[in-house]
C-alpha positions as CSV (number, residue, x, y, z in Angstrom):
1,X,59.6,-205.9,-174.4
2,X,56.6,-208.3,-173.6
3,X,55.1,-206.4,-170.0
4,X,53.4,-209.4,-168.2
5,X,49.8,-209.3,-166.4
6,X,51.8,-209.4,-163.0
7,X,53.7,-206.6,-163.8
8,X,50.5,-204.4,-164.7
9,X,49.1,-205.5,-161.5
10,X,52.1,-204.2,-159.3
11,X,51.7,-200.7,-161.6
12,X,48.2,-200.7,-160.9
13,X,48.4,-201.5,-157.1
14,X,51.3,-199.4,-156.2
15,X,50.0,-196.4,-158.0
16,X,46.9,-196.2,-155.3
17,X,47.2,-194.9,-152.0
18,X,45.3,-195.9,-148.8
19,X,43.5,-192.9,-147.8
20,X,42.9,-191.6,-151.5
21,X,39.6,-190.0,-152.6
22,X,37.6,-192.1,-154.0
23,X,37.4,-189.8,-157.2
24,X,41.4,-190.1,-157.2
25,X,41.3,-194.0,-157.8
26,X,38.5,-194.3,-159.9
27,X,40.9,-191.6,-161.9
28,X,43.4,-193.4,-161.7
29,X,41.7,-196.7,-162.4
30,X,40.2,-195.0,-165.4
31,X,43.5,-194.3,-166.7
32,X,44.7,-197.8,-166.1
33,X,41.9,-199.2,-168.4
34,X,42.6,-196.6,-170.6
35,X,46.1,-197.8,-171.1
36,X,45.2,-201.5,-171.7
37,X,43.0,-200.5,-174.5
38,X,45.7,-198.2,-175.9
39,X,48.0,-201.1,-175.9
40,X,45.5,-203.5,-177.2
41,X,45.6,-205.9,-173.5
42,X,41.9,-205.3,-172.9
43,X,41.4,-209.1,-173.5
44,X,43.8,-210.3,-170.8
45,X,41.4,-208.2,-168.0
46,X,39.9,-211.8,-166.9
47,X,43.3,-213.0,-166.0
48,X,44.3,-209.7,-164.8
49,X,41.6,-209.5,-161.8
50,X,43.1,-212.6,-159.9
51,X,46.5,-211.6,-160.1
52,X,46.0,-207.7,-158.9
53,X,43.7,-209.0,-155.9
54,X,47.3,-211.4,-155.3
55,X,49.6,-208.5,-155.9
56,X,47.3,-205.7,-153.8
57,X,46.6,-208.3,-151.0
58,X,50.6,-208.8,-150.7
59,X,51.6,-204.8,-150.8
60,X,48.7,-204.2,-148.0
61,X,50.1,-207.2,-145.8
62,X,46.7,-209.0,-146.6
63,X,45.8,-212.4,-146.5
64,X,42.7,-214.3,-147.7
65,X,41.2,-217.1,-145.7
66,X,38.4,-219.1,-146.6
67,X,36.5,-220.8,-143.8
68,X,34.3,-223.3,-144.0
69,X,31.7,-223.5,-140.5
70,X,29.3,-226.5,-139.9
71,X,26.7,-223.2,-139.9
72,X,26.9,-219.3,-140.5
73,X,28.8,-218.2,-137.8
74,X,27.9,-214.7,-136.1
75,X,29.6,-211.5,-135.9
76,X,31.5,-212.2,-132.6
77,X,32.7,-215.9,-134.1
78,X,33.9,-213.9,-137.4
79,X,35.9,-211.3,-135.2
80,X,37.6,-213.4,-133.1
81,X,38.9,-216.0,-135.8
82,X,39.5,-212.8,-137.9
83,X,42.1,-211.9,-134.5
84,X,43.1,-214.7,-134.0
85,X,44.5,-216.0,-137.6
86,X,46.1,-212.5,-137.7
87,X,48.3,-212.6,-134.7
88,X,49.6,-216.0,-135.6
89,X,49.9,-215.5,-139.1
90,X,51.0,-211.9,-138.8
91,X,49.0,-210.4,-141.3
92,X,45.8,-208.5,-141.6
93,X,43.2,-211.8,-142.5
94,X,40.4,-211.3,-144.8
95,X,37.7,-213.8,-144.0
96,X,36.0,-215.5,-146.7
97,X,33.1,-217.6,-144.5
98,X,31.2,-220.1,-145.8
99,X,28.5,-223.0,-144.5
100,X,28.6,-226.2,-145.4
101,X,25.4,-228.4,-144.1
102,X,27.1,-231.6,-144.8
103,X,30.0,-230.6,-142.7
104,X,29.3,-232.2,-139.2
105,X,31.1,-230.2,-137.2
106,X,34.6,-227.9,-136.2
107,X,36.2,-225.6,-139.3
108,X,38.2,-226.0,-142.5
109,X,40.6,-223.3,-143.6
110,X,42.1,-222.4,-146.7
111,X,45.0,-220.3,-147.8
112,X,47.5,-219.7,-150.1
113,X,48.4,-223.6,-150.8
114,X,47.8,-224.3,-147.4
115,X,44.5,-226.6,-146.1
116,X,44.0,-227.1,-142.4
117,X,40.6,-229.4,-141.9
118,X,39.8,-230.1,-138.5
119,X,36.5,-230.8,-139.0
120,X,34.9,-233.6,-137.5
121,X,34.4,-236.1,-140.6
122,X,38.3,-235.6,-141.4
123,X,39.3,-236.0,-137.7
124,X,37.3,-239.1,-137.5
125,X,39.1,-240.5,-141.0
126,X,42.5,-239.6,-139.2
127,X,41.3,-241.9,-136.1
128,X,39.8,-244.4,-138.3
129,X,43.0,-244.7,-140.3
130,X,45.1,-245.0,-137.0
131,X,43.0,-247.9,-136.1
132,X,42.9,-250.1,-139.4
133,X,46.6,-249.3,-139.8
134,X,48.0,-250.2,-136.0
């Protein structure tokens, strides 16, 4: 029976605990390579990366957000969009920020296959659409 990179990733993830040692899950993460090599899957580990940060986001309620700002943000900015997006998505948000230069202004997010752009060059493409099409 064919075991698929997916599957490995829910072993590996549901084999560590929150609140471990850290000498527990490197243990445990030693024996995970261990076993790839044993089986001969140490050349799938490239694919297997994406997939157990998918599978270990999912089993800790997770969800990875990338945010695009006109300019780094601060600290303050970070937290509250952090609390925010969790309380209306209903999951713990991790925050992937980024700055884009050529952005004008406002904030692009990105999720799962989700994109939500309301930053100033797309709102004004919206409004310039409206008007050529009315």
């Amino acid at each position: 029976m064919k075991v698929s990179i997916k599957k490995y990733a829910e072993a590996l993830a549901h084999s560590l605990e929150k609140g471990e040692s850290e000498a527990d899950t490197a243990l445990k993460i030693g024996n995970f390579f261990k076993l790839l090599r044993k089986k001969k899957k140490a050349g799938f580990l490239r694919r297997f990366f994406p997939v157990f940060e998918r599978v270990w986001m999912e089993k800790n309620d997770q969800l990875a957000i990338k945010a695009t700002f006109p300019s780094q943000p601060d600290d303050r900015q970070k937290k509250d969009l952090e609390k925010s997006l969790g309380e209306v998505l209903k999951k713990n948000v991790v925050l992937d920020i980024n700055a884009d230069e050529k952005m004008i202004g406002g904030l692009k997010l990105e999720f799962d296959d989700y994109v939500i752009d309301g930053s100033v060059r797309r709102n004004l493409e919206v409004l310039n659409s409206k008007l050529i099409n009315s």
